[in-house]
C-alpha positions in Angstrom: -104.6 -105.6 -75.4 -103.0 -103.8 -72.2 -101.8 -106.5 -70.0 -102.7 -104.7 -67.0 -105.6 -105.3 -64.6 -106.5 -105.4 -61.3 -105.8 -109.0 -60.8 -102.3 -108.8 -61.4 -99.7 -107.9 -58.8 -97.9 -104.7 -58.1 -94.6 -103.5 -57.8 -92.7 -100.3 -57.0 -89.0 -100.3 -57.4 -88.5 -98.5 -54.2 -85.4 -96.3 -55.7 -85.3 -93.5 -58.6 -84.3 -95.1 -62.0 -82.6 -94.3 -65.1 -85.4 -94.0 -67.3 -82.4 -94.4 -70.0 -82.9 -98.4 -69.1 -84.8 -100.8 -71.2 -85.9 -104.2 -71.3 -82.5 -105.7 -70.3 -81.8 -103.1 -68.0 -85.0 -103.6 -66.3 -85.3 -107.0 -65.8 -81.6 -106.5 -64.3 -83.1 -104.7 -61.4 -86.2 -106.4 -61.0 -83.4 -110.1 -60.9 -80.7 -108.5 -59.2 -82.2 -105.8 -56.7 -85.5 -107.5 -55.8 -84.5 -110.7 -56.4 -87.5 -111.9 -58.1 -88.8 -112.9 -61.7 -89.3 -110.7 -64.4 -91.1 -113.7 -65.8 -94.1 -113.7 -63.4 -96.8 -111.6 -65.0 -96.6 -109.1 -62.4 -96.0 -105.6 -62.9 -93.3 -103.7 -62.1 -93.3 -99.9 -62.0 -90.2 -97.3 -62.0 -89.8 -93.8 -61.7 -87.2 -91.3 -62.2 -85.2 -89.1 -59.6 -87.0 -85.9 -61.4 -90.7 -88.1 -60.7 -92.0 -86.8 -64.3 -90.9 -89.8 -65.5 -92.3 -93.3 -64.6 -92.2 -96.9 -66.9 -94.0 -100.0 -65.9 -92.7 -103.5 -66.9 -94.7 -106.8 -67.2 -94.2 -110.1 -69.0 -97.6 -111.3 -71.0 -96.6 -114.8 -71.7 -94.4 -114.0 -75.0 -93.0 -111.4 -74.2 -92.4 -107.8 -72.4 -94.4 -104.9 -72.3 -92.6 -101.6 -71.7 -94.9 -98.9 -71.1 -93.9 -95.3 -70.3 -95.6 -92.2 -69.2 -93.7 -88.7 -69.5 -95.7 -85.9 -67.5 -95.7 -82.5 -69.2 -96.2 -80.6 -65.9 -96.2 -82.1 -61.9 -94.3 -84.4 -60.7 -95.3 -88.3 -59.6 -96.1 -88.8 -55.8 -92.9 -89.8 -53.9 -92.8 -93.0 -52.4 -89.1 -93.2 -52.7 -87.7 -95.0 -49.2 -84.3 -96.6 -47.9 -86.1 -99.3 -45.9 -87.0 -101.5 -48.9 -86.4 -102.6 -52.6 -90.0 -102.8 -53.5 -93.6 -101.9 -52.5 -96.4 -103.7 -53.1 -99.1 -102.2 -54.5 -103.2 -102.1 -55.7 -104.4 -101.3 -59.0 -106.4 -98.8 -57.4 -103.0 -97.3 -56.2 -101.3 -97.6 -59.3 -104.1 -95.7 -61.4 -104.3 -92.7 -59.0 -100.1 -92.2 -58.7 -100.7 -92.0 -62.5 -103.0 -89.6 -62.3 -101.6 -87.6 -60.0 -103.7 -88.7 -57.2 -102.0 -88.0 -53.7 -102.0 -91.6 -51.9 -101.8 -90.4 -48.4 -105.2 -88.6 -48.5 -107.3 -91.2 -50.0 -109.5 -92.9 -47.1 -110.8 -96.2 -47.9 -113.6 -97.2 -46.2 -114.2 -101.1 -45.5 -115.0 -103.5 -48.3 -115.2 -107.0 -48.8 -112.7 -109.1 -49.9 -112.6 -112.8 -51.4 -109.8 -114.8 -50.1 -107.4 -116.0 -53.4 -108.0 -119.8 -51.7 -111.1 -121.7 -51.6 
């Protein structure tokens, strides 16, 4: 079963990436760059300086997933920026950048949303 889901948290390494990294490589940035745990469950997504690359990263409680996506034609939606490591995003966000969904023209209109305390 895909670990993903839209309970899980989102993350955007914020730079372009050597898609020639792997587990270790990975799990290097995520430690050493964002300074948080690869170990949490969340995901964590990369792309590559060409943006027709992009891998996503998540730990499922014994061990990594590694998934990877190779587009045949386009390019991903830049979101490359020098102000931060990482970007936090939805799972709505995260399914339309991989499919090739332009996130600044997407209007969301108001919804409710359940607190995570109670």
């Amino acid at each position: 079963m895909l670990p993903l889901s839209s309970l899980g948290r989102f993350f955007l390494y914020n730079q372009p990436t050597d898609m020639r990294k792997s587990f270790d490589g990975l799990q290097g940035l995520i430690h050493n760059h964002l300074g948080m745990n690869p170990l949490s469950g969340d995901v964590y997504i990369f792309i590559n300086r060409r943006r027709d690359r992009i891998k996503l990263l998540v730990w499922d409680r014994s061990g990594f997933w590694l998934l990877y996506k190779r587009l045949e034609k386009g390019r991903f939606e830049r979101l490359f920026s020098t102000k931060t490591h990482a970007v936090e995003m939805s799972y709505d966000s995260l399914v339309m950048l991989l499919e090739g969904i332009e996130l600044n023209a997407i209007k969301r209109r108001k919804r409710y949303h359940r607190s995570a305390e109670f």
